[in-house]
C-alpha positions in Angstrom: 0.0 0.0 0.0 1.3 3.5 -1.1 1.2 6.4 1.1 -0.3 9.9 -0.3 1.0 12.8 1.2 -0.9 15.9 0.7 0.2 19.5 1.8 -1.6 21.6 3.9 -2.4 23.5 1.0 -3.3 20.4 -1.3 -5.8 19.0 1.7 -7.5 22.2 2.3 -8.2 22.6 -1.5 -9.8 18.9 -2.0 -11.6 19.5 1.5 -13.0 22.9 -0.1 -13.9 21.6 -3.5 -15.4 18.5 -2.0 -17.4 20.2 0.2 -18.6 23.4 -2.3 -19.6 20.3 -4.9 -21.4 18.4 -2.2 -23.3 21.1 -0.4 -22.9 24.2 -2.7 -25.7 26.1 -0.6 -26.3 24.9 3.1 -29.0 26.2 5.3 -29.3 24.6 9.5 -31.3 25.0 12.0 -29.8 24.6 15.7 -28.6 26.4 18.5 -26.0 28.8 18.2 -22.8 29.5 20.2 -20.7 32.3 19.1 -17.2 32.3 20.6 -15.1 35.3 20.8 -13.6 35.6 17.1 -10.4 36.7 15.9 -11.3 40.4 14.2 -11.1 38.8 10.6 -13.6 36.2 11.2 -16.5 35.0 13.9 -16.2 31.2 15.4 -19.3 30.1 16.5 -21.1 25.9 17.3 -24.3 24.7 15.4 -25.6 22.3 17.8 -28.9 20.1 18.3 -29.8 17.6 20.5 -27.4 15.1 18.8 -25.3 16.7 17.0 -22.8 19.6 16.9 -20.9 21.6 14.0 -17.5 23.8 14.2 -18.3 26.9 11.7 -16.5 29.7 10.7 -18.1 33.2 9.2 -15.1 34.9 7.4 -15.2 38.6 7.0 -14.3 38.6 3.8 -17.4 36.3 3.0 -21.3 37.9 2.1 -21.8 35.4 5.2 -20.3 38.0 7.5 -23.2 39.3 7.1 -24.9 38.3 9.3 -25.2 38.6 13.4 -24.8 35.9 15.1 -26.9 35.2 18.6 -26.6 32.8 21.3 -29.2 30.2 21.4 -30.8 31.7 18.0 -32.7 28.9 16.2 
């Protein structure tokens, strides 16, 4: 078996365009939990009873947007 090493750079990139192809527009509904954010982008959980999602809003993105509220469903 051959090992495949990827850069940082070349995983990011398949992990993007995997992910853009897959779910090019993706709406949730859950509770959320902002953290405090670095100025250039807002951390924040998606979370439901069973599940819970890391996200990132940059501020370069239309995304930015938007405010983000604890516990906002």
């Amino acid at each position: 078996m051959q090992t495949h090493i990827l850069t940082v750079t070349q995983l990011s990139h398949q992990i993007k365009n995997l992910l853009e192809g897959t779910f090019p527009e993706v709406w949730s509904r859950g509770d959320l939990e902002p953290h405090r954010s670095p100025v250039r982008s807002r951390l924040f959980h998606d979370k439901d009873e069973q599940s819970q999602i890391k996200a990132v809003l940059f501020k370069s993105s239309q995304a930015s947007q938007f405010t983000l509220q604890h516990g906002c469903r």
